[in-house]
C-alpha positions as a Markdown table, in Angstrom:
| # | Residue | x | y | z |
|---|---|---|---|---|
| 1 | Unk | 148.2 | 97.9 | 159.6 |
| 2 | Unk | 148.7 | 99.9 | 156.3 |
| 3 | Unk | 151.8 | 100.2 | 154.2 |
| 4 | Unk | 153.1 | 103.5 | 154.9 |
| 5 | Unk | 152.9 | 105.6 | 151.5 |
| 6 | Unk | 155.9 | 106.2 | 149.3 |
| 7 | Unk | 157.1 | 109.9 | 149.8 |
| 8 | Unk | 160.0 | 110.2 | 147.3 |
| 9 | Unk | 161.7 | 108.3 | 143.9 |
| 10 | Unk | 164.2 | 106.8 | 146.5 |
| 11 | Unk | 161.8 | 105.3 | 148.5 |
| 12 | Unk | 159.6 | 103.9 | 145.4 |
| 13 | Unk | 163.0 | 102.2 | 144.2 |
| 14 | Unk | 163.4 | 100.6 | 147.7 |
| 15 | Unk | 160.2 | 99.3 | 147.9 |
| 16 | Unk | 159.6 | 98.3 | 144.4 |
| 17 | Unk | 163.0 | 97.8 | 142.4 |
| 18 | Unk | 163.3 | 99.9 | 139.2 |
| 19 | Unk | 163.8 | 98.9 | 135.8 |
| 20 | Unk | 166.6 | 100.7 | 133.6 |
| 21 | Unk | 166.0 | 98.9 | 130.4 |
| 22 | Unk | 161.7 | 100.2 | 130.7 |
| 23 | Unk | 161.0 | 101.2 | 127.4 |
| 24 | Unk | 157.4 | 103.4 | 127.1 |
| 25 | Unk | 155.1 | 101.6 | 124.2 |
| 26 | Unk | 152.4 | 103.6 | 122.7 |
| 27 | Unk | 149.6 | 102.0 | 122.1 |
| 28 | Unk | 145.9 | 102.6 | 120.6 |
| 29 | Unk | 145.3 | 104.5 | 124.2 |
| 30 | Unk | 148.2 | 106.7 | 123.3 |
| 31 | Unk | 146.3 | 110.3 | 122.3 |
| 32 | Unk | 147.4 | 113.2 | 122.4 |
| 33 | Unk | 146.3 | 116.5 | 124.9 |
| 34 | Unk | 144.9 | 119.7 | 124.3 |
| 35 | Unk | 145.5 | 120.7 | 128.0 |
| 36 | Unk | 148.1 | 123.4 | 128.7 |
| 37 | Unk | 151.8 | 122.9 | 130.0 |
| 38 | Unk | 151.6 | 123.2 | 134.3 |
| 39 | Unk | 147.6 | 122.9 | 134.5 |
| 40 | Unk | 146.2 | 120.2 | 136.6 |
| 41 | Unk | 144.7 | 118.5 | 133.6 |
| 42 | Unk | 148.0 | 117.8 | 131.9 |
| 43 | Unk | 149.6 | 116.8 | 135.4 |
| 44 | Unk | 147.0 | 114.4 | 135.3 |
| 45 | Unk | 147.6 | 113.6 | 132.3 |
| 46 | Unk | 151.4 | 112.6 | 132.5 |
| 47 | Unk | 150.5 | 111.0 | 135.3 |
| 48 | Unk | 148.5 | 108.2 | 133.7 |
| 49 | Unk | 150.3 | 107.7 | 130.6 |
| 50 | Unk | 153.7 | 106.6 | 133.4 |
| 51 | Unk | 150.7 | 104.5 | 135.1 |
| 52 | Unk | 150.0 | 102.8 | 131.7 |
| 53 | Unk | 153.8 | 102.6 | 130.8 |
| 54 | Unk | 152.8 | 105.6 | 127.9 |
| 55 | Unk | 155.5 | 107.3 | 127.0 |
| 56 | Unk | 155.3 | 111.0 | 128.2 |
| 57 | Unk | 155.5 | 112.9 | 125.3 |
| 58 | Unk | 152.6 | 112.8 | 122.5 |
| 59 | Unk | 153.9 | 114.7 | 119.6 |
| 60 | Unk | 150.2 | 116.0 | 119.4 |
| 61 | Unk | 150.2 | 117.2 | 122.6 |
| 62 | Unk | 149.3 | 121.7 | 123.1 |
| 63 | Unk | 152.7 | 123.2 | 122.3 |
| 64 | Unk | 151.7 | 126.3 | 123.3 |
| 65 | Unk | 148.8 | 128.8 | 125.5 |
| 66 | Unk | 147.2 | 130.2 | 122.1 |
| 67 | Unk | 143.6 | 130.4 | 122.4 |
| 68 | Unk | 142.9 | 130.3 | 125.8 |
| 69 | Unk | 141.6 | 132.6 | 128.5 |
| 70 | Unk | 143.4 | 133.1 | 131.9 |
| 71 | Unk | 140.9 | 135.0 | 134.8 |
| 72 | Unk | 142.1 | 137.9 | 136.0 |
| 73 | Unk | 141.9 | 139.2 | 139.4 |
| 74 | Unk | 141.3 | 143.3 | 139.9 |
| 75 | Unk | 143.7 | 145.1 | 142.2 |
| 76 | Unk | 142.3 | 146.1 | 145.1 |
């Protein structure tokens, strides 16, 4: 039988404990992101660095959408 997946923060803590005094270390995997606030890739990327205890926030990390291209979709 498989162990049901975790469907919420309030089932994680019952299942695993949590730890309050967790403090993120950055390390030398600790880069920065060029990928743009909401996209998949910087979902992704938060993502691993709580995996990796990272902290969230790379002071390098895209501040902003400047340079980039969004598709655009005719009206019909």
């Amino acid at each position: 039988m498989q162990n049901p997946k975790v469907r919420n923060v309030f089932e994680a803590i019952l299942k695993y404990g949590h730890d309050e005094d967790f403090v993120p270390s950055a390390g030398d995997d600790f880069a920065p992101t060029d990928a743009p606030a909401g996209s998949e890739d910087k979902i992704e990327m938060l993502r691993l660095r709580v995996e990796r205890g990272l902290p969230l926030w790379h002071e390098q990390d895209r501040c902003d959408y400047s340079g980039l291209t969004g598709a655009v979709r005719p009206r019909e």
